[in-house]
C-alpha positions in Angstrom: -9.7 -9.4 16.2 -6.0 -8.5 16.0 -3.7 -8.7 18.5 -0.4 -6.9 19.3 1.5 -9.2 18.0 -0.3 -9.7 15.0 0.3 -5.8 14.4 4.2 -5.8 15.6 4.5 -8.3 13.0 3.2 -6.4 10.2 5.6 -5.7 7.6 6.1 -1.9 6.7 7.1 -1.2 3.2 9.1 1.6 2.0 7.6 4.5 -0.5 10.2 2.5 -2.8 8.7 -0.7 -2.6 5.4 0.1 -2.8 6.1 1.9 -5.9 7.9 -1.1 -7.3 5.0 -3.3 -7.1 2.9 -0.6 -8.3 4.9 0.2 -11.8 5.0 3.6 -10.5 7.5 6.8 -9.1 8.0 6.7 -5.6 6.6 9.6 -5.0 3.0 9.2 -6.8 2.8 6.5 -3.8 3.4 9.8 -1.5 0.7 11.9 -3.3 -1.7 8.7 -3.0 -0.9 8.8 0.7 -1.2 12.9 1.2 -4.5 12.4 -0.6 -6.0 9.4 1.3 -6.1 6.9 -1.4 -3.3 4.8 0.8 -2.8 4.7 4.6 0.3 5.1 5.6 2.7 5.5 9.1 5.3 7.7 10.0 8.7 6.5 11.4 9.9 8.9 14.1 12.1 10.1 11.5 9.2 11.2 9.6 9.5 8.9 6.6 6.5 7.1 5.3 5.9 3.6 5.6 2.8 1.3 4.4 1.3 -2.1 5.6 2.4 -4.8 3.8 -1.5 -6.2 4.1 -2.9 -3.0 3.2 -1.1 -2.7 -0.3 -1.5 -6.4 -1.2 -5.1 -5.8 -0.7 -5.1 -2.5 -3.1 -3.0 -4.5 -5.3 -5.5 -7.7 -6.0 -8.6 -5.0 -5.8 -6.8 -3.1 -8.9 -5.9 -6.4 -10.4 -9.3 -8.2 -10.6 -10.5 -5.2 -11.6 -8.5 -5.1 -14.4 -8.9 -8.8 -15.5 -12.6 -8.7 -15.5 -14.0 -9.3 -19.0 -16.0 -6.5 -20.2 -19.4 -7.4 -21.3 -20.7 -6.7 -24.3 
C-alpha cells in the first residue's frame, strides 16, 4: 500500500529522458504514451511526465526479454 508520501516522492521524468534510456526520439515516447503503451501525467502546463518506477519497470521487462536465450 502506498502512501502519499511514497507518491510525492516519485520522480517524474521528462519525454527527454525517457527517450534517452530508451535509445529512442523524444517523441516516439509521446506516441507510446497517446497509444497506452506508457502512462504518463500532465504538468499544469500540459507537458508530459512519466514515473520514474513505471519506466524502470518497462525497461528490465524489455531487457530480460531480450537477453533470454532462444531455444532451439
Amino acid at each position: 500500500m502506498s502512501t502519499p508520501t511514497q507518491n510525492q516522492s516519485e520522480r517524474l521524468l521528462t519525454p527527454g529522458e525517457v527517450a534517452t534510456l530508451f535509445r529512442v526520439d523524444p517523441k516516439t515516447v509521446t506516441r507510446w504514451a497517446s497509444a497506452g503503451r506508457i502512462g504518463s501525467i500532465r504538468t499544469p502546463g500540459g507537458h508530459r511526465r512519466f514515473r520514474e518506477s513505471e519506466v524502470r519497470g518497462m525497461l528490465a521487462d524489455l531487457t530480460s526479454e531480450a537477453t533470454v536465450p532462444h531455444q532451439h
